[in-house]
Every structure is written in C-alpha cells, then in structure tokens.
C-alpha positions in Angstrom: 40.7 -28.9 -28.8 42.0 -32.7 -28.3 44.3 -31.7 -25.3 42.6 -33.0 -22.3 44.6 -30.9 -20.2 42.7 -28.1 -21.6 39.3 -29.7 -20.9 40.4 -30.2 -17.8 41.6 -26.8 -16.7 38.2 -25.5 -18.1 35.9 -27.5 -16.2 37.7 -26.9 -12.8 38.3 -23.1 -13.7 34.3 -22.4 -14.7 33.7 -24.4 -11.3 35.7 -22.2 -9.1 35.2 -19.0 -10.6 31.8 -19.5 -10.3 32.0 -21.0 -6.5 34.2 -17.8 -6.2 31.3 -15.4 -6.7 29.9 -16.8 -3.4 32.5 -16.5 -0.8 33.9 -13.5 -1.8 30.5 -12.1 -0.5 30.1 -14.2 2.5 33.5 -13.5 3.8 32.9 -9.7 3.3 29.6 -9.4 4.8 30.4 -11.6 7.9 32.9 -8.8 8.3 30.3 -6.0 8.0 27.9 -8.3 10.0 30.3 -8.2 13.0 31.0 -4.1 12.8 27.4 -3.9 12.5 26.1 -6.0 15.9 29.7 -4.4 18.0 28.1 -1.3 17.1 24.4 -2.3 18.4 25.9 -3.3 21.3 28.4 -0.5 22.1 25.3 2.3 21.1 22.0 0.3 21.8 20.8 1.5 18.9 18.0 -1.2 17.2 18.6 0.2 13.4 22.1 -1.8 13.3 20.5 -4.7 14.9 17.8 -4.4 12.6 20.6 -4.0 9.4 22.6 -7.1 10.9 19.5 -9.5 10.9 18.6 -8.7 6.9 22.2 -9.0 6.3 22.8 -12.1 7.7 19.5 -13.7 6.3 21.1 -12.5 2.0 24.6 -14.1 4.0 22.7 -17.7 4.6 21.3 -18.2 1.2 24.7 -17.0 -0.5 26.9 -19.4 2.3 24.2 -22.6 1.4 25.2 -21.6 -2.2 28.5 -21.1 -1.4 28.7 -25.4 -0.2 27.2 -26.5 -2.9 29.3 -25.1 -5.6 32.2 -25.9 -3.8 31.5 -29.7 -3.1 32.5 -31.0 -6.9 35.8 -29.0 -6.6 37.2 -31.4 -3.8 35.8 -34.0 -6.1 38.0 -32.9 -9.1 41.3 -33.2 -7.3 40.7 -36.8 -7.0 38.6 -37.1 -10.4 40.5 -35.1 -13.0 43.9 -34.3 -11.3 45.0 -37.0 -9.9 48.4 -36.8 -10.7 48.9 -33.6 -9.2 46.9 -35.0 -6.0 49.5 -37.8 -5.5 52.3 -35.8 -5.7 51.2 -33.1 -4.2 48.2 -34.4 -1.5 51.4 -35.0 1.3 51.5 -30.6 1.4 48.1 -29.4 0.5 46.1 -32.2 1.8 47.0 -30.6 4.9 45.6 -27.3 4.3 42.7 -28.5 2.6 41.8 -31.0 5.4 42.0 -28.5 8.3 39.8 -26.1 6.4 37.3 -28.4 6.3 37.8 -30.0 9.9 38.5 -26.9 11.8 37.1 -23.6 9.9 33.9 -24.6 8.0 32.6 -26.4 10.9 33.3 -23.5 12.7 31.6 -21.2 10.4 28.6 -23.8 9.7 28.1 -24.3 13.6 27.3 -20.8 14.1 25.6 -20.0 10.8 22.1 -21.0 11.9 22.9 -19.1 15.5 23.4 -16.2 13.6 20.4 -16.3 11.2 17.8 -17.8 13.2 18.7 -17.4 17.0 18.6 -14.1 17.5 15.2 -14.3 19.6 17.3 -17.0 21.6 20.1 -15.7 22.7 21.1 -12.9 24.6 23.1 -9.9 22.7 26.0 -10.6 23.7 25.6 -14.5 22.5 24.3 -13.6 19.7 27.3 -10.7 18.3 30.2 -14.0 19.6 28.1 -16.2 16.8 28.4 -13.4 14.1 32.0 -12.9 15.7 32.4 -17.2 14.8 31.2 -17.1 11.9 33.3 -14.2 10.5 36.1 -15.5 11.8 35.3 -19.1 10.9 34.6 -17.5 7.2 38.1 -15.7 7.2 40.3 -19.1 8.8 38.5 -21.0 5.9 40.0 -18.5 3.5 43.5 -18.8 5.2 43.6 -22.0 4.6 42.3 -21.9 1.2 45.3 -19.3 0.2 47.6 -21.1 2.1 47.2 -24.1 -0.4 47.3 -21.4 -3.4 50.2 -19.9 -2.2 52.2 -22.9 -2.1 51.9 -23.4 -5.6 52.5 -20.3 -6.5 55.7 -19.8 -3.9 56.5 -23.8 -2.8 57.9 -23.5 0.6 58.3 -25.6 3.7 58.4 -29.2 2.1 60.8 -31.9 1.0 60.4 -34.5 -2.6 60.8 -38.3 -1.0 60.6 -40.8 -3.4 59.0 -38.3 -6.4 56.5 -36.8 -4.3 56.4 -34.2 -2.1 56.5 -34.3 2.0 55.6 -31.3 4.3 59.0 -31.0 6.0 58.8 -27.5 7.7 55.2 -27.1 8.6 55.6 -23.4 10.5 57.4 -22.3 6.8 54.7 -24.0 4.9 51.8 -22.2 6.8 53.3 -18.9 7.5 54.9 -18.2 3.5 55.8 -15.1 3.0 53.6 -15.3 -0.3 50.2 -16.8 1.5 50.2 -13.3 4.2 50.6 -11.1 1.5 47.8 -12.7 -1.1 45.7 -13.5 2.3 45.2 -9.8 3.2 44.9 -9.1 -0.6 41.9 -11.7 -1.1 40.3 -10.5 2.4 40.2 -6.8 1.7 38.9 -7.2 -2.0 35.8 -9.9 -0.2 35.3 -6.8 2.0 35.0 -4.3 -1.1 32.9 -6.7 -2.9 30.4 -6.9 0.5 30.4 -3.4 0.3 29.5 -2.6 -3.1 26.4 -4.9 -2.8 25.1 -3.4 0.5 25.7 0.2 -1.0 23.9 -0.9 -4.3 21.3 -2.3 -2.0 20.8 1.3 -0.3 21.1 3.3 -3.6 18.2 1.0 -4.6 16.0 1.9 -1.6 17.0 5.4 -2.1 16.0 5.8 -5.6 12.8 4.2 -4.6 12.1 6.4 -1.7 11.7 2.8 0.5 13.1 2.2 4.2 15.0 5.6 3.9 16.6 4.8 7.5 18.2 1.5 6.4 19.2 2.9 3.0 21.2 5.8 4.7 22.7 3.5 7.3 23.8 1.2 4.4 25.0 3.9 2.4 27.1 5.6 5.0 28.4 2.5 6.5 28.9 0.9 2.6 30.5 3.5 1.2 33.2 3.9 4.4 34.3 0.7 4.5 34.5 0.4 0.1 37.1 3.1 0.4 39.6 2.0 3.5 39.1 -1.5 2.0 39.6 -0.4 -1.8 42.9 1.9 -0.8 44.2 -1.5 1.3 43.6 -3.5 -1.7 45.9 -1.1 -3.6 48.5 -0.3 -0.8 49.9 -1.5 1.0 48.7 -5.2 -0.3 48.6 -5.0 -4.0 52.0 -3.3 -4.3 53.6 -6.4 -2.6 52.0 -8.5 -4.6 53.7 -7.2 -7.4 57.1 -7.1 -5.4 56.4 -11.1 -5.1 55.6 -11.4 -9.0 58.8 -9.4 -9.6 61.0 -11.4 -6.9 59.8 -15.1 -7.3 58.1 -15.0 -10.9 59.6 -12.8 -13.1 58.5 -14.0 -16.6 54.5 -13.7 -14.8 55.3 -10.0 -14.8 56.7 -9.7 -18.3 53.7 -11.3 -19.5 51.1 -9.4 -17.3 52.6 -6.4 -18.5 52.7 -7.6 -22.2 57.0 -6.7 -22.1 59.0 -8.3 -24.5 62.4 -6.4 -23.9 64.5 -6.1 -20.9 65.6 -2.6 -19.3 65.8 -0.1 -16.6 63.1 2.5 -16.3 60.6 0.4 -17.0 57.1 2.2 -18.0 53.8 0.8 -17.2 51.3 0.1 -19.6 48.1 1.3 -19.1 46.0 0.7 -22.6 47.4 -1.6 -25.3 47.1 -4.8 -27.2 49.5 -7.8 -27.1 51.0 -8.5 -30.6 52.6 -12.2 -30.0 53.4 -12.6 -33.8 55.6 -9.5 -33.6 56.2 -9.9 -29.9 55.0 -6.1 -28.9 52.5 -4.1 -28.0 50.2 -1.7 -30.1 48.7 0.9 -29.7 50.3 1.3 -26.0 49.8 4.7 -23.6 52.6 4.3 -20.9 53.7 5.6 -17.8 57.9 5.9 -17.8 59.7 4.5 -14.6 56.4 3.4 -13.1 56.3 -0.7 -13.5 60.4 -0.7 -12.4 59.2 1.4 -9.3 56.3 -0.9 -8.3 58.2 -3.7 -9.1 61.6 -3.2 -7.4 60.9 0.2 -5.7 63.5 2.2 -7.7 63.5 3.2 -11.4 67.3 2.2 -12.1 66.3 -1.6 -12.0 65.9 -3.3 -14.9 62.6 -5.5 -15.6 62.9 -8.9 -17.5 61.0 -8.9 -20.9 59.6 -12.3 -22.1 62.7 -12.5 -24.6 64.7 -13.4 -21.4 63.1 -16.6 -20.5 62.7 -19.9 -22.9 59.7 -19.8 -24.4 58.3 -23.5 -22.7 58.6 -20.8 -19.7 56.2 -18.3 -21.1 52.4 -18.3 -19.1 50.5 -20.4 -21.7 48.0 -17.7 -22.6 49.8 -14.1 -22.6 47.2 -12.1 -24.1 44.6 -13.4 -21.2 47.0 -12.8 -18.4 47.7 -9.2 -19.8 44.0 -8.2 -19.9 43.0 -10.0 -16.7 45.5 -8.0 -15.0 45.1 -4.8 -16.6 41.3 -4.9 -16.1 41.8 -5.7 -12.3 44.1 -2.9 -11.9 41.9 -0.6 -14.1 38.6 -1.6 -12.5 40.7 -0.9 -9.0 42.0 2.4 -9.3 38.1 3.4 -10.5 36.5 1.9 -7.5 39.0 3.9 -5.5 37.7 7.1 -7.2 33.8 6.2 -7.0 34.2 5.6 -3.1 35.9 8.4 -2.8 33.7 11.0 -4.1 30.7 8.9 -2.3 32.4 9.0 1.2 33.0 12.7 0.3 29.1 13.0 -0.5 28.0 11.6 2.5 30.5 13.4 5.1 28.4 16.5 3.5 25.2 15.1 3.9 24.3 15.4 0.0 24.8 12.1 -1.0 21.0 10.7 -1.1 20.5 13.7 -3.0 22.7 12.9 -5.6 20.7 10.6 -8.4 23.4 10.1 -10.4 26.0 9.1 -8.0 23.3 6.5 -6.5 22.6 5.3 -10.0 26.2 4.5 -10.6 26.6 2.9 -6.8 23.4 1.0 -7.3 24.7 -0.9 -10.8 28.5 -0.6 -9.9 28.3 -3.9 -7.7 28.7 -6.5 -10.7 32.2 -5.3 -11.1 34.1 -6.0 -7.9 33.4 -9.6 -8.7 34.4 -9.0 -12.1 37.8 -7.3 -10.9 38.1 -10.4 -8.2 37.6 -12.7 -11.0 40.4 -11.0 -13.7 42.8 -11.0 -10.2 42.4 -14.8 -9.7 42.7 -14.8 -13.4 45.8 -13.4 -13.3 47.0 -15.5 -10.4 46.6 -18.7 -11.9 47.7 -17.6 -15.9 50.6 -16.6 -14.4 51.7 -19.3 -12.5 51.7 -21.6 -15.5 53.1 -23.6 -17.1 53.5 -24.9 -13.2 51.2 -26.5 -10.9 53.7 -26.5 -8.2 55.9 -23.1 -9.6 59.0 -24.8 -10.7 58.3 -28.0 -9.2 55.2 -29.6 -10.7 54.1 -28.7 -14.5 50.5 -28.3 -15.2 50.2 -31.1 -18.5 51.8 -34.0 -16.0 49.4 -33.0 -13.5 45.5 -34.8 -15.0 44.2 -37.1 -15.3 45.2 -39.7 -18.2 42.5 -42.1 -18.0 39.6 -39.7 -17.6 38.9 -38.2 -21.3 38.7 -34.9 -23.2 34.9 -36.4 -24.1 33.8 -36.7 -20.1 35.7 -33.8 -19.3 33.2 -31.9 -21.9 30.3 -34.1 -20.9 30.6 -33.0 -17.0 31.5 -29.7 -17.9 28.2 -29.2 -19.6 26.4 -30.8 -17.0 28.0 -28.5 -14.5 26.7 -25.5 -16.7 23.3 -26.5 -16.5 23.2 -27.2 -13.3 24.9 -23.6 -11.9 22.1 -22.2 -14.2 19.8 -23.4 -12.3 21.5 -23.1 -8.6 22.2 -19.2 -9.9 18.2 -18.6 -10.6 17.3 -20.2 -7.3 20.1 -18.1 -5.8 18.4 -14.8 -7.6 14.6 -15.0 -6.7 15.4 -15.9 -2.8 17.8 -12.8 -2.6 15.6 -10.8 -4.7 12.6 -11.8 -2.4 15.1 -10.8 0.5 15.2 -7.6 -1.2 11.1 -7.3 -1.8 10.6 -7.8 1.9 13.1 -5.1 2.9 14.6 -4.8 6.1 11.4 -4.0 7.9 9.7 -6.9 7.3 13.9 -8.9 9.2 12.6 -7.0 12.2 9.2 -8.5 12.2 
C-alpha cells in the first residue's frame, strides 16, 4: 500500500478501462452504421435508413462520453508518468500525436454530419460521413494500438543518450505485433456493437414494440456477432498467442498458470493458481492443446515460470491467469450463443424463441467484460516492463507526485465517472424509450 507505483498503475488503469467501455462501442457501431446506410443505398429500402439514424444518435452520446473520459488519460502521461514520457515521448509521442491531429478530427468533423445532417445532405453525402466517421473511429484505434504494441513488441527505434529515438518509422508503424492486436481489438469492438444492438432488438421483441426494427436488428446483430466472434478466435486470437509464445514467453507461462517446462503441453481450462506451491489445483486440461496453439505442433516444448528469474515473472500471476481464462472462456461461449441465434433466424423461429431472446437481451454486459479481462491480460503480461525489455514499469512514475494525490485524484476520478456513467444511462435509456420511430420523425 505505500508503493506509489501501485497508486499510480491504479488510477490510470480504472481511467482507461473505464474510457475503454466507450470506444469499443463507437468503433463497432460506426462499422454497423456504414453496412447499414451501403445497404439503404444499394436497396432503397427506408427501414435501414431509419435503423442507421437511431443508431448513430446512441453512437453520439457514447463518442461525447468517449472524449471526456479519455481527456485525463493524455494528462497522466505528463502528470504521473513522467519518466516513462521522457524516455519514451521521442516513439509514442508520434503515434499519440497523429491520432489526435489526423483521426479524431476526422472522426469529430463528421460526427455532427452523421447525427444531425441527414435532412441536409443528399444520400450519398450523407453514407461518405458515416463512411468518415467509421473510418476516422478505426485510424484512431490504429494509432492507439500502434503505441500499445510497441511496448509490448519495441520495434523501429534507436536509445540516444538514454532515451529512445524513432529510427525506422515504416518498422515502427507497420510491427508485426500492432497488425495482429489491431484486427484483434477491431473485430472484438464489432462483437461488442453487436451484442448491444441484438440486446436492443430482443428487448423490443419481448415487448412486442417496433417489431420491424427489432427483426432487422436481430438478423443483422446476430450475423455480424458470429463472423466477428469466429475472427476474434481465428484467425486473430490464435496469432496472438503465436506472439505471446515467440516474443514473451514467461507472459504465456503465467497466463496459463505453468510452472514446469515440456513438450505436449495441455491447456488449462478450470483451475486455481497455487503460487506458494507453484501449481495449479484443482486443474481440467486439454493434452497437446496450449503447445499446438502456441507453436503449431505438439512436440514443442512450452516454458514454465521456473525457467525465467523470478524479477521476470508478470507482477500479479493469479490476475493475468483469470483475466485470460475468462476472455477465452467468455469467447468460445459467445461463439456458441451466436451460433445457435444465426441458426434461429436463417429458420425464421428466432423471435419466437423467449428464451434465446432473454439470454441475447442480458448477454451484452459481457463482451465488455471479456474486452476488459483481454486488455487485462495484455498489460499484466507485459510487466514488469513498460517498454518489454527496454523500460521497467517502477522507473517509469512519477517520483515527486505522491501515493496520497495519487489516492486523492483517484477518488475524485471515481466520483466523477459516477456521475458521467448516470448521465450516460438516462440519455441512452431515453434513446431507448423513444424507439426508432420516434429517429424517423
């Protein structure tokens, strides 16, 4: 409790996993948005039109909630971490600056367009602002990653005079790591948009209200869950873990909670981490699996903890082993739930099916708690490091700026997102009241 570092790392992770649960939306729906108005304007037909319009009107309040909580997080770079901003602000200043510069303007210039001018401009005009704003939303989160992904997989850069230089700025952007974790992020944003709009047409179903939009929402939701939940999976997710297994080994020990080395590695699907006596209890396994996702082929051996010194080790094993294991978990089940939903509706049963409809209407909290637990598992992993191998996280804050201010702003910040998350529930939920109808009107 008196290591700032700690204080630290817990006021900018409660500040970006709650920022988090904004974009991940945005980013999804501007996607839908834009399938939505293509098809309006390849069919003529007014009830995608009319589904665009509510949709983008739930996407402006979550986007204006989406800026605010991400404004103190540029602040904390400068405010708590300033250490890791001058030796690192020469790389990911770059990244950080051209998101702002380039795609949220991009994305903010067109937002209004897309919201409010649809009386204004033509059709056409109006699907090229959804079209900017999705892809303004999506070169924002490329950017983002790219920053990530550097300090998870440092590439393209050069230490002068004990800080670091971008040297190779085509290597830096373009990492091998940031393409992989890019498509990753994007297709889980996409399931997580279409969760909420099929929650929001099981809702209307069960309700017996605006039965055209709900079954419109429903078909289109469920679709686009599945090819986005199996991408997430395969072929993105599985090199993910090739990348974990290549570039950092001791992150998949401790995600999967291994403590020996071997070949035929097996995969643990249910189990607890025992640090004291370095195993795990109580463990159901799969044999060969975690060697074959992780190298391809069940004759490699995987590393076990035991192989690395310990001031190596991710600083909290048991949370990285959960947080992975409950993405994974939650993942494979959304898989099976879209599934048998697509299946439902390709026969034409599935607004008949109450239960399914229950389950898709109060399913949509967990993609962002399966986003969450991967980010979690993303940033566990990478420490003790800032900067993997370069930059550890305790030289990284801010010395002068105290555990007691850390805690101070960190309640204040609590409060505050209290607040902004209430606001952000009655306009959506009044969104909601008014139904699609009343977008048209």
């Amino acid at each position: 409790m008196d290591d700032p570092s700690f204080w630290h790392r817990l006021q900018f992770g409660f500040t970006i996993v709650y920022h988090y649960l904004f974009p991940q939306l945005t980013m999804g729906l501007a996607f839908i948005i834009v399938l939505w108005k293509w098809q309006a304007l390849r069919t003529n037909d007014a009830r995608y039109d009319r589904a665009a319009r509510f949709w983008a009107k739930i996407f402006g309040v979550n986007f204006a909630l989406g800026v605010v909580t991400g404004v103190p997080m540029e602040f904390q770079f400068g405010t708590n971490w300033a250490r890791f901003s001058r030796y690192s602000a020469g790389v990911i200043g770059q990244t950080l600056a051209m998101e702002g510069m380039f795609a949220f303007f991009l994305e903010s210039a067109f937002v209004a367009a897309l919201v409010f001018g649809e009386a204004k401009l033509s059709r056409r005009k109006h699907f090229g602002a959804a079209l900017a704003v999705w892809l303004g939303s999506w070169l924002s989160g490329y950017f983002i990653i790219t920053t990530n992904a550097f300090m998870q997989h440092p590439t393209g850069h050069r230490v002068l005079e004990g800080v670091l230089v971008l040297d190779r700025p085509f290597e830096f952007l373009f990492n091998a790591w940031t393409i992989v974790q890019y498509t990753h992020t994007m297709m889980a944003s996409v399931v997580t948009a279409a969760f909420v709009v099929c929650a929001v047409g099981a809702f209307y179903t069960l309700r017996g209200q605006h039965a055209e939009q709900a079954s419109l929402y429903l078909k289109w939701g469920t679709r686009v869950a599945l090819v986005a939940c199996l991408l997430v999976a395969f072929p993105t997710g599985d090199r993910q873990a090739k990348l974990v297994a290549e570039h950092q080994p001791v992150a998949l020990a401790a995600m999967e909670g291994r403590f020996e080395s071997g070949a035929n590695a097996d995969l643990t699907f249910i189990g607890q981490p025992n640090m004291k006596e370095q195993r795990i209890d109580n463990a159901i396994r799969a044999p060969m699996v975690l060697s074959i996702l992780a190298y391809g082929t069940p004759q490699r051996s995987v590393l076990g903890l035991k192989e690395f010194p310990r001031d190596t080790w991710p600083t909290n094993v048991e949370l990285l082993y959960y947080s992975f294991h409950v993405m994974a978990g939650l993942g494979t089940l959304f898989i099976a739930l879209m599934a048998a939903s697509a299946f439902l509706g390709w026969r034409g049963t599935l607004e008949k099916a109450r239960p399914v409809l229950w389950v898709l209407m109060l399913a949509f909290p967990f993609p962002y708690i399966a986003t969450t637990a991967g980010w979690m598992t993303a940033e566990l992993g990478r420490q003790p490091w800032l900067v993997y191998g370069l930059f550890r996280t305790v030289d990284g804050y801010s010395a002068s700026v105290s555990s007691g201010n850390t805690l101070f702003t960190l309640i204040g910040f609590t409060g505050l997102y209290f607040v902004l998350g209430l606001v952000f529930l009655f306009l959506v939920g009044r969104e909601l009241a008014h139904g699609p109808e009343h977008a048209h009107g």
